[in-house]
C-alpha positions in Angstrom: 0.0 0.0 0.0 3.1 2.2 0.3 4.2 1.6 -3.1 0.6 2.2 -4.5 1.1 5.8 -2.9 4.6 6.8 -3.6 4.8 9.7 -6.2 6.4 8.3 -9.4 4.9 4.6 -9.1 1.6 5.6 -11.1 3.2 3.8 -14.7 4.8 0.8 -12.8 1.6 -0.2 -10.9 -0.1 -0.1 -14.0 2.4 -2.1 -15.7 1.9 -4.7 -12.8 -1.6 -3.7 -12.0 -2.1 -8.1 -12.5 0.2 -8.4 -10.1 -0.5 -5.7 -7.6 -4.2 -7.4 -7.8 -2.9 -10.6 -7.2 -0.8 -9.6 -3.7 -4.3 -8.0 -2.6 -6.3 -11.3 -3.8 -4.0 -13.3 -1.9 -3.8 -11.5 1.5 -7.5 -10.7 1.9 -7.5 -14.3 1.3 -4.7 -14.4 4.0 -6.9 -13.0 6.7 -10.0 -14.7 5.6 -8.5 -18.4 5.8 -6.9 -17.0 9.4 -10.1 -15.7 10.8 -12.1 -19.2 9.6 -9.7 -20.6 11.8 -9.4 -18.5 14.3 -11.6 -20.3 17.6 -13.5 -16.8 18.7 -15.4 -19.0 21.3 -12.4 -19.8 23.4 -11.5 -16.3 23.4 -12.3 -13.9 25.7 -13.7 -10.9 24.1 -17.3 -9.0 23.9 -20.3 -10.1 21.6 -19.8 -6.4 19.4 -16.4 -7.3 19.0 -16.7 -11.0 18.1 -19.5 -10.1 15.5 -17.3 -7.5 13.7 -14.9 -10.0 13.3 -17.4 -12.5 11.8 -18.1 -9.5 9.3 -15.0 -8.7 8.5 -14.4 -12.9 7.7 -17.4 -12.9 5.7 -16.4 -9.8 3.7 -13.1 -11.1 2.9 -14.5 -14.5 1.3 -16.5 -12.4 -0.6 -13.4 -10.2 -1.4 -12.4 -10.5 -5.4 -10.4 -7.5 -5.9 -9.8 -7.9 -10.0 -8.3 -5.2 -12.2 -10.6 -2.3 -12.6 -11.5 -2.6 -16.6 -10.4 0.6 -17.3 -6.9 -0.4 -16.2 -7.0 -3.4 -17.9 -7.4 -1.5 -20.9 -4.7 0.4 -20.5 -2.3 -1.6 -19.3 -3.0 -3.7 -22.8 -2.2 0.0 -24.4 1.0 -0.1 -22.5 2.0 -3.7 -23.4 1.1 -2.9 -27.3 3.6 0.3 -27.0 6.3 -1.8 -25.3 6.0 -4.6 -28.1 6.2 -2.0 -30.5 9.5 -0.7 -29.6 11.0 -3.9 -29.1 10.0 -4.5 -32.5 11.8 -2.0 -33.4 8.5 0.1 -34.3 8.0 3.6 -33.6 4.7 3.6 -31.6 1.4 5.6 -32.8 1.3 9.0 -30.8 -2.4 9.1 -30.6 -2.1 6.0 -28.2 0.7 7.2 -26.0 -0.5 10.3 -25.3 -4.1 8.7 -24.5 -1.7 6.3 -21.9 -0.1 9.3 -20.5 -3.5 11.2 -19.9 -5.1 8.0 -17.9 -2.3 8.3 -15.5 -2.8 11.9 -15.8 1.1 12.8 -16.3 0.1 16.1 -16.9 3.5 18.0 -17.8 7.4 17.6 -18.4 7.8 18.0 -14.6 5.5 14.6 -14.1 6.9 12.4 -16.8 10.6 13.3 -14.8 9.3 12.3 -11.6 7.9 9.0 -12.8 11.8 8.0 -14.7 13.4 8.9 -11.4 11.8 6.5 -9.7 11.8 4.1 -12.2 15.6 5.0 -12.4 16.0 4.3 -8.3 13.9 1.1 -8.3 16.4 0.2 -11.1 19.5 1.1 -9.3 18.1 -0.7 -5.8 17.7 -3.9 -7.8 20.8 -3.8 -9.5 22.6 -3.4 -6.3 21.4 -6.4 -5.0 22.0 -8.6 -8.0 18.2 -9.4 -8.5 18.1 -7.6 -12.0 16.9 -10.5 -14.1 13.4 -10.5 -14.2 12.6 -6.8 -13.2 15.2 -4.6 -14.4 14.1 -5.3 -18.4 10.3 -4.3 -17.7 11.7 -1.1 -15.8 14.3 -0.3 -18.5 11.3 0.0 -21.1 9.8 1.5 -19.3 12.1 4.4 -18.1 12.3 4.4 -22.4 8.7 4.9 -23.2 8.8 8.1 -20.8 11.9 9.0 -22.0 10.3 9.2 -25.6 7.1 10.8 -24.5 9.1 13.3 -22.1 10.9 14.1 -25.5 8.3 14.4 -27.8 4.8 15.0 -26.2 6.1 17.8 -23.4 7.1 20.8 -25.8 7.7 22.9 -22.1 10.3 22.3 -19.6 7.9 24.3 -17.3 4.4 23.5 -15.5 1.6 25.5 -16.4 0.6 26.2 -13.6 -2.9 28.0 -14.0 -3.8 24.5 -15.5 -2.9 22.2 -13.4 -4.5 21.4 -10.0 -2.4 21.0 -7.1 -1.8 17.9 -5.6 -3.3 16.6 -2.7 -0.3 15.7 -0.2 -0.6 12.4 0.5 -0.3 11.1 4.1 3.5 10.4 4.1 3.9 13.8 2.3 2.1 15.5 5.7 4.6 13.4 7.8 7.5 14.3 6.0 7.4 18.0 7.0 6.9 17.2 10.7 10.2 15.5 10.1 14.0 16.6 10.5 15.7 15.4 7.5 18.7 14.7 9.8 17.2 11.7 10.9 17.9 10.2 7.7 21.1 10.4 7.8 22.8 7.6 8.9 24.7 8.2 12.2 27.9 6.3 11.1 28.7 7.6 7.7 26.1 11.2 8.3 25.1 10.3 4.8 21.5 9.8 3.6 20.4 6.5 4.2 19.3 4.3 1.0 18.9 1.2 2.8 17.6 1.8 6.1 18.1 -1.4 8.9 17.3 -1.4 12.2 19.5 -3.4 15.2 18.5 -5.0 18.4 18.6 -2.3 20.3 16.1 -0.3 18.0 19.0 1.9 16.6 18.6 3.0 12.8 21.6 2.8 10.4 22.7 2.9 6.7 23.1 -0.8 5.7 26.4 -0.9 4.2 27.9 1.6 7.5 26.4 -1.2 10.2 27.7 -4.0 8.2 30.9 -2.6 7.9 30.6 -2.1 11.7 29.6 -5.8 12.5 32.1 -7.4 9.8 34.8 -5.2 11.7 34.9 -7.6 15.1 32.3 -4.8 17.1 29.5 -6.3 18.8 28.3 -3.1 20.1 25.6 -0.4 18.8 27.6 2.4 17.5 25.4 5.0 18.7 24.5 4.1 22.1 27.2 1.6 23.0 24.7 -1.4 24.4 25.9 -4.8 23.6 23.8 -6.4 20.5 21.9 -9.7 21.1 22.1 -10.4 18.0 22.9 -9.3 14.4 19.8 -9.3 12.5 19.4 -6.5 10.3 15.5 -5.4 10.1 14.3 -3.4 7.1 13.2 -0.1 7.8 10.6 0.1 5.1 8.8 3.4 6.7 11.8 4.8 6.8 13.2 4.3 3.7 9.9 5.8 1.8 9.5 8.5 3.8 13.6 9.4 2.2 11.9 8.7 -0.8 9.6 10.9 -0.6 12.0 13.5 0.7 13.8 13.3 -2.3 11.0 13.2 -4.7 9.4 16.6 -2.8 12.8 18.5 -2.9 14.0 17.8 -6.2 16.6 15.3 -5.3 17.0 12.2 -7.5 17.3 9.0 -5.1 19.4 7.8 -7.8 22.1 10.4 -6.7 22.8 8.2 -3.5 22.0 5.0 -4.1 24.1 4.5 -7.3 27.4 5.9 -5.8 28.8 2.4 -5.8 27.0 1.5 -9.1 29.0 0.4 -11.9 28.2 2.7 -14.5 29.7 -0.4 -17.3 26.5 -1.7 -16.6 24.7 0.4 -19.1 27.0 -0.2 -21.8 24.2 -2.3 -23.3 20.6 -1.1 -22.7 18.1 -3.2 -20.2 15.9 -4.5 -23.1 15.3 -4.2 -26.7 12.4 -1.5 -25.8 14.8 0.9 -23.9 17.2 0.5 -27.1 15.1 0.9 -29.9 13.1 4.3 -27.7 16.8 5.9 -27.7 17.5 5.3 -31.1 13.9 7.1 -32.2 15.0 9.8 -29.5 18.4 10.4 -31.0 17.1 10.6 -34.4 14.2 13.4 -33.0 16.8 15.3 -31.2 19.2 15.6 -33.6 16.7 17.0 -35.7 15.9 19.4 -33.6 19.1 20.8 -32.8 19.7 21.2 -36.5 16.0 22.9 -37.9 14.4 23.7 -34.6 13.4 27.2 -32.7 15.8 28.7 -30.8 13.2 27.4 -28.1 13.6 23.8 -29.6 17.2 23.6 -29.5 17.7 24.6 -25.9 15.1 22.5 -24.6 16.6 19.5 -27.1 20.5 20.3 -26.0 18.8 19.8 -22.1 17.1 16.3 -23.1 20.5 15.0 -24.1 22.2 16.4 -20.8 19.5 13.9 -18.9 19.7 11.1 -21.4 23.9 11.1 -21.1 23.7 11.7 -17.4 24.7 7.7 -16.4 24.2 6.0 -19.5 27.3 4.3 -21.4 24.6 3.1 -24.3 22.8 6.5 -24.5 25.9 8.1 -25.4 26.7 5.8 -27.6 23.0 6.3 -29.9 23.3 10.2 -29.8 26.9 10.7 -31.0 26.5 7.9 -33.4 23.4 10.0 -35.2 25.5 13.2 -35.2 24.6 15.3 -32.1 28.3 16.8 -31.6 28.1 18.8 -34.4 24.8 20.9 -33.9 25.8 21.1 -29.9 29.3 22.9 -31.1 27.2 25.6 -32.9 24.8 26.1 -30.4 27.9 27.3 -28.6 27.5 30.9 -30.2 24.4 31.4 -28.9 24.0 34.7 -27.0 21.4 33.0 -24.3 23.1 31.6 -21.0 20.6 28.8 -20.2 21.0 27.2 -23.7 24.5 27.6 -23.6 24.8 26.0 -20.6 22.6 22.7 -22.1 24.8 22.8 -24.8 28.3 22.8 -23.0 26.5 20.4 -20.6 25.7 17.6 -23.2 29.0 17.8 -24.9 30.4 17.4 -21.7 28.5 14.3 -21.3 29.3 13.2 -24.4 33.2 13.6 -24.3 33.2 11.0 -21.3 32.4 8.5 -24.3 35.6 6.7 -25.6 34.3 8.0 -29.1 33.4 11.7 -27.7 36.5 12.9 -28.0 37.3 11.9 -31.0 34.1 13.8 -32.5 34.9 16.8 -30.9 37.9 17.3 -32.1 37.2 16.0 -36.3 34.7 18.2 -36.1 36.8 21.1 -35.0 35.2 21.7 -31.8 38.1 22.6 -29.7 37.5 26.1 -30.8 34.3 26.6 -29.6 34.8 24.9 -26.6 37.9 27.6 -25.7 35.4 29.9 -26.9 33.1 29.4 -24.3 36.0 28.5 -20.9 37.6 32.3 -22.2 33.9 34.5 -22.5 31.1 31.9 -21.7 28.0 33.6 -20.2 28.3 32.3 -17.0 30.7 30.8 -14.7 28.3 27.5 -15.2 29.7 27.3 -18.5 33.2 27.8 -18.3 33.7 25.5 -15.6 32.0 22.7 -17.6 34.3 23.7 -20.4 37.4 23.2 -18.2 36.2 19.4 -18.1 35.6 19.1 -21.4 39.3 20.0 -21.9 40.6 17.3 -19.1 38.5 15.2 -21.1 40.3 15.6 -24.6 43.4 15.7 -23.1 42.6 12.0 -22.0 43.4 11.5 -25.8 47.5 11.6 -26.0 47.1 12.4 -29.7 45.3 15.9 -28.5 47.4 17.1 -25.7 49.9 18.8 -28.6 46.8 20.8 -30.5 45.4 21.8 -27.2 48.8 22.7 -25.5 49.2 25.1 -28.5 46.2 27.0 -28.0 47.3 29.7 -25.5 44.2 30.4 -24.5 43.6 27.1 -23.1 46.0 28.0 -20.8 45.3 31.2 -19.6 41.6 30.6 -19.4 42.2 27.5 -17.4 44.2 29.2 -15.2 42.0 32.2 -15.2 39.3 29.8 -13.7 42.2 28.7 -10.7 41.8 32.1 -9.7 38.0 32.9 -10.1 36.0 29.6 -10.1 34.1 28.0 -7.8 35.5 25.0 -6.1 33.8 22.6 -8.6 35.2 24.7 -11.4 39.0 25.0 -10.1 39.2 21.2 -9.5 38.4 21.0 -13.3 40.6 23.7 -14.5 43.5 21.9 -12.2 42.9 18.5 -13.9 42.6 20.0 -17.5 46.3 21.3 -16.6 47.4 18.6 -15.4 46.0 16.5 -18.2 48.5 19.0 -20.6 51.4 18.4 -18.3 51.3 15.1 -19.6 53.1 15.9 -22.7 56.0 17.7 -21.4 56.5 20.2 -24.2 53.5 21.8 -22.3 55.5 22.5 -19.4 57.0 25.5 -20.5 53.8 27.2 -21.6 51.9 26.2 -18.6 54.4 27.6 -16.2 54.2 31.2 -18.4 50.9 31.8 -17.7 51.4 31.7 -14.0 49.6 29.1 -13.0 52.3 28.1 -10.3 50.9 31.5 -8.0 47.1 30.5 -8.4 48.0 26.8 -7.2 49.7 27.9 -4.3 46.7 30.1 -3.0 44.6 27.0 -3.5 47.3 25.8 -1.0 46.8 28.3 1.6 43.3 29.4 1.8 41.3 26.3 0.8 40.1 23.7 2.9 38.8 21.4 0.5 41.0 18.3 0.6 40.5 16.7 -2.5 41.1 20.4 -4.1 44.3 20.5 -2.6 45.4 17.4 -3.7 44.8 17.8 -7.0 47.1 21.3 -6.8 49.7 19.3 -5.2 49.6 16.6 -8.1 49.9 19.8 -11.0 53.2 21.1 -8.5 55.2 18.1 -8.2 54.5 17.5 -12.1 55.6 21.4 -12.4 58.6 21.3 -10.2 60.3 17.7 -12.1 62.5 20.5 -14.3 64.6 23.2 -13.4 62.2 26.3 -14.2 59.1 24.4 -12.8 60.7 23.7 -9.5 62.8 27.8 -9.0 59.2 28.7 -9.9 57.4 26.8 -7.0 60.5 28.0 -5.0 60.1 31.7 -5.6 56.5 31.2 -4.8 57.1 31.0 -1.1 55.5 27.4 -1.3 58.6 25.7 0.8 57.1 26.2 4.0 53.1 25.4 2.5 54.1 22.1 1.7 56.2 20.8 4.7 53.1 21.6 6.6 50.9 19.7 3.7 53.3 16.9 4.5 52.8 16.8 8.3 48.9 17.7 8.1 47.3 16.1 5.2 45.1 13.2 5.8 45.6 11.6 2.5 47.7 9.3 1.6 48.2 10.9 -2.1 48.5 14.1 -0.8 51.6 13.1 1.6 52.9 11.3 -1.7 53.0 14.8 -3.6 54.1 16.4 -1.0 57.3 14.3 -0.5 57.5 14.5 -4.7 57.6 18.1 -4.7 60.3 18.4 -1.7 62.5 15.9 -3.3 62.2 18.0 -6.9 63.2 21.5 -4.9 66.1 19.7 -3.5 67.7 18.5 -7.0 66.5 21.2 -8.5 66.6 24.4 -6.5 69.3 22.3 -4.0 71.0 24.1 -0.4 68.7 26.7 -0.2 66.1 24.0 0.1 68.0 21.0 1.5 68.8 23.6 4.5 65.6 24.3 5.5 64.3 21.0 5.1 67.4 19.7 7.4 67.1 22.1 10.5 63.2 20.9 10.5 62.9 18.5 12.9 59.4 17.1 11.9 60.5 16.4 8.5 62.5 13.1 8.9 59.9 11.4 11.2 57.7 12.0 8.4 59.6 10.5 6.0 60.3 8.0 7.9 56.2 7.5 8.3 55.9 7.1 4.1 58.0 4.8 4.2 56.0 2.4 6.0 52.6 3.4 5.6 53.2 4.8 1.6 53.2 3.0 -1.4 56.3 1.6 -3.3 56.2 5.2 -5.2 56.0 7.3 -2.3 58.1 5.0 -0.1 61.0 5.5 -3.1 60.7 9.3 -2.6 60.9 9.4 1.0 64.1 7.4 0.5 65.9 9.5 -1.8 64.8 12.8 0.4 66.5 11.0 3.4 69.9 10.6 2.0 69.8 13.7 0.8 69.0 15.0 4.5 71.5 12.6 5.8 74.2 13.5 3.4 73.3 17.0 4.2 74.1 16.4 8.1 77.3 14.8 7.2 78.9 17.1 4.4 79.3 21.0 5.2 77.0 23.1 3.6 79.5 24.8 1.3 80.3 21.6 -0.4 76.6 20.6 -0.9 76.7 20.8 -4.6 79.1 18.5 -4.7 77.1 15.9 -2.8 77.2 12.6 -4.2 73.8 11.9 -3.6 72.8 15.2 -5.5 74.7 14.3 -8.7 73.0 11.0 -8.8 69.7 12.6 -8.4 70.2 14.8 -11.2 69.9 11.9 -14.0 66.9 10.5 -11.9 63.1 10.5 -13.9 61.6 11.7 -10.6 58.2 10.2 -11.4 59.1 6.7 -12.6 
């Protein structure tokens, strides 16, 4: 009865409207058999009482609860659409639109809401390896409403003088009575998916309390009382009331629930429906992009931004019929939101191993620069930057990308002024140029080494910084890279990034760049480094608790602080150990 009221649900029940009827059929049946049996005149209870529940027992023999004809109907009209497509046969729009008005999907914002969950249920079952039967009706599904999202709603937006507002259904009333902290899960403080409950009525995240018990604790994390036993109970409540959170706010389900999934999945559609539906979908919106309105292309270059969001096969249809080439021109365009849609899809689309590729044949880099130097928001140039990290996955396009100067500067323009999504995508677009080292040169002219370092010193997001640290120690492996860093004041940034960061990869940069400034830049550095007395222990730390890599760097940076100790600092440059290091490739 939950599922029958969760918003989104209304295609799937119909779908399994047979089946729905048949769990109903078989529990009223449930009670009836269990109240024929039941021995009322042994039990203690009032006459009023006793004759309800020979009502009640008489009403559910009677009970028949069959498909409502109308639903029966449709649900044929469904099945006839779905054979269609597998057929490979575009479906009649008369009798779509007819299935999309009996489950009164009234606008683009409805059909969205109904794929979501479709999308969840999908992920959920896919997660626990139970795909076989249900995942292939779902998958067609999700593809009729993709196609009728497409091509029935012309609007992204609900008219609302139209529309009546929903009644809020009982968990919906609930829901805003609720603190949404409570669903997060107390060990991880993420947003539960998978809801359980313990022994001592405790709720947590499945995966966090399994990790917990598989980890030798036999206690509950949150209030310490000794478990009598492991059973993990299903909080179902809980779990749809999240649902329904997510559904009310705008937040796709999907977004949490599939952080584990393994997007190779969808590679290859979930059934011949879903396939065929994308195919007639890429086909519509390339058409669009090329001879629509101005209106038809944004709202088409948006579509393919959805479609491409987490699927392999998806991306696959719509840069097989030809979509990079209208998305490039739409780049031009003087209106922000459909520039965004535009940069957005090609973004998705260069994650393809073919996206690339199309890009570039089709002379896209261009346009793409285009829009990371004057785009018409911040939005824009930001997703730009990751288009660029993504070509210069390509080795073959790291030399025409390197020679566009203002790759660089507007890369390192949006170091110094982007948000922190956008500078974590400028960062890896750089160092996806550093990769060829001809690129070197021209990266370090734009003075990108000055904007790295503030990331070092007034940004707390971690995984920001390590990415900066990654772009310095590939920066300081040559002379000019390394006096640059140097001159930068960074010495003292990254001895503390040594002795404070948490992550392993971050110590491992740290320890690259030290060892770089000390062949390269040499006593100025090796001194300082030397009369620090935190420095060895934590050297000493990477070498047993880093990799073979880091644990290689730490060794070198030892001998030279040893050889330091025992030669006087005049004949440093003589050292032994710093001739040797010279020839080193620092980063083999």
């Amino acid at each position: 009865m939950q599922d029958c009221t969760l918003e989104g649900s209304r295609l799937l029940l119909l779908a399994k409207s047979q089946h729905v009827s048949f769990l109903f059929r078989s529990l009223v049946r449930a009670v009836s058999t269990t109240l024929d049996v039941l021995p009322l005149h042994k039990v203690a209870i009032c006459y009023e009482v006793k004759e309800f529940v020979e009502l009640v027992a008489k009403q559910a023999r009677k009970g028949e609860f069959e498909v409502d004809p109308s639903d029966e109907f449709a649900t044929k009209k469904l099945l006839l659409v779905l054979q269609q497509f597998e057929r490979g046969i575009e479906p009649n729009m008369n009798t779509m639109n007819e299935i999309i008005d009996y489950l009164k999907i009234k606008s683009w914002n409805d059909c969205d809401r109904e794929i979501k969950f479709l999308e969840d249920e999908i992920s959920l079952l896919e997660n626990r390896d139970c795909n076989e039967r249900e995942v292939p009706l779902l998958s067609s599904l999700v593809g009729f409403l993709s196609y009728c999202r497409v091509v029935i709603f012309e609007s992204l937006d609900q008219n609302s003088d139209e529309l009546e507002a929903p009644r809020p259904s009982m968990e919906m009333i609930a829901i805003t009575c609720l603190n949404p902290e409570d669903f997060r899960c107390p060990i991880s403080l993420e947003l539960m998916t998978e809801p359980v409950t313990i022994s001592t009525g405790q709720t947590y995240d499945r995966a966090s309390i399994q990790k917990w018990l598989k980890s030798g604790n036999t206690t509950c994390p949150k209030t310490g009382e000794n478990l009598k036993n492991t059973e993990l109970v299903p909080n179902t409540t809980l779990k749809k009331l999240i649902q329904q959170f997510c559904f009310d706010n705008g937040i796709s389900f999907a977004r949490f629930s599939n952080r584990s999934r393994d997007i190779t999945r969808t590679i290859l559609p979930g059934s011949s429906a879903a396939a065929h539906a994308m195919q007639f979908l890429s086909w519509f919106l390339t058409r669009r992009l090329v001879f629509g309105t101005e209106k038809e292309k944004n709202k088409a270059a948006y579509e393919i931004r959805l479609l491409t969001r987490s699927s392999i096969f998806n991306r696959a249809c719509l840069i097989e019929v030809g979509t990079v080439p209208p998305l490039l021109e739409l780049l031009a365009t003087e209106d922000k939101t459909t520039q965004e849609n535009a940069i957005s899809a090609l973004m998705k689309l260069s994650k393809h191993e073919t996206g690339p590729q199309n890009i570039i044949a089709h002379n896209g880099l261009k346009p793409v620069v285009y829009v990371l130097r004057n785009g018409l928001s911040l939005e824009a140039r930001q997703i730009a930057a990751a288009i660029i990290f993504y070509l210069c996955s390509v080795k073959e396009y790291r030399k025409i990308i390197g020679e566009n100067q203002d790759v660089v500067h507007g890369l390192v323009k949006l170091v110094k002024e982007g948000t922190t999504c956008g500078k974590k995508n400028a960062v890896v677009a750089i160092f996806g140029l550093l990769l060829l080292p001809r690129n070197h040169q021209r990266v370090l002219e734009s003075g990108v080494v000055h904007a790295l370092v503030s990331i070092l010193a007034s940004s707390d997001k971690e995984e920001l910084v390590t990415e900066a640290l990654a772009v310095l120690a590939a920066l300081a492996e040559n002379f000019d890279g390394a006096n640059a860093v140097f001159e930068a004041s960074a010495l003292s940034l990254i001895i503390g990034m040594l002795r404070s960061a948490t992550s392993r990869v971050g110590k491992e940069h740290c320890a690259s760049i030290l060892l770089s400034l000390c062949v390269n830049v040499g006593a100025d550095v090796v001194g300082v480094l030397a009369k620090d007395v935190t420095v060895m222990p934590l050297l000493y730390s990477l070498l047993t608790n880093g990799n073979s890599h880091a644990a290689k760097k730490a060794r070198l940076l030892i001998k030279v602080l040893q050889d330091f100790n025992e030669t006087a600092s005049s004949r440093l440059k003589g050292s032994s150990i710093l001739r040797e290091m010279n020839g080193l490739e620092l980063r083999n």
